[in-house]
Steps between C-alpha positions, in 0.01 A plus 500: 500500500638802407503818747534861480697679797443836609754661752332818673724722709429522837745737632280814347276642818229587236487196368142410606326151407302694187809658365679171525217349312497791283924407384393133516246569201751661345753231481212268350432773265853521374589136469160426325609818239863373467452130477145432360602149392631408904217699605230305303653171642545651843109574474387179327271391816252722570607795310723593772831271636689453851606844631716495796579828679756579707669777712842627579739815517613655206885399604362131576310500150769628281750291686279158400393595152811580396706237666278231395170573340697703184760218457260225449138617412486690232157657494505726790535937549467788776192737514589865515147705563532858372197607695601304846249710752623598842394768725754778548547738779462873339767638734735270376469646137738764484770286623447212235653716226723230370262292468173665435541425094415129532236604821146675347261609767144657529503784757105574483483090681693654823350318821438620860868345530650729225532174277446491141427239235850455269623265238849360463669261258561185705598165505205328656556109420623217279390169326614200363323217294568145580414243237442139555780349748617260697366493881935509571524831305202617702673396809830713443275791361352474840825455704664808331177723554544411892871616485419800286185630796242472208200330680096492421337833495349598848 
């Protein structure tokens, strides 16, 4: 049975359970777009396959898919949201100046707390696609998740 991974980060405070559904969807959207053909056998059953989701920090994430997941599945990428939404203290603004090119922000949505609704370009999760394989390939995917911190999603 063949399985699609997703790796949510969970070392972003405002990463809630509906924005990590929210980057979940996305990773199915993208690996249905980019590999119709894997997707269409993924989703054989049902219309919809074996979706597996999964949490960890972005070091612990990075560290896993690149140390394993890049060197021996192939069909597999990052998700960088343009429009990540966070809440962002107003007073904080004017000392953000470096940064405030990749940060957008809507003053008019300023709370009782002087926060206000913002976008930024983040990296919010990962995914991999697992055809068919052996139950001892499933074992070491397992046993290297475990030493990498990437665990099932809270």
């Amino acid at each position: 049975m063949s399985r699609l991974y997703i790796l949510v980060r969970n070392d972003l405070h405002s990463m809630n359970v509906g924005k990590a559904i929210a980057q979940a969807t996305h990773c199915v959207s993208e690996f249905v777009l980019k590999y119709p053909k894997e997707a269409k056998d993924w989703a054989e059953y049902r219309g919809f396959g074996t979706t597996i989701v999964l949490e960890g920090t972005q070091e612990d994430i990075e560290h896993f898919t690149q140390e394993y997941i890049e060197n021996i599945y192939p069909i597999w990428s990052d998700i960088m949201d343009p429009t990540y939404p966070f809440k962002l203290q107003k007073e904080i603004i004017p000392y953000l100046a470096d940064n405030l090119g990749k940060i957008e922000y809507d003053e008019t949505t300023e709370d009782q707390y002087g926060m206000v609704d913002a976008t930024r370009d983040e990296y919010t999760a990962s995914w991999f696609f697992l055809p068919d394989v052996e139950d001892e390939a499933l074992e070491e995917l397992k046993a290297k998740m475990e030493e990498n911190n990437i665990k099932l999603f809270r």
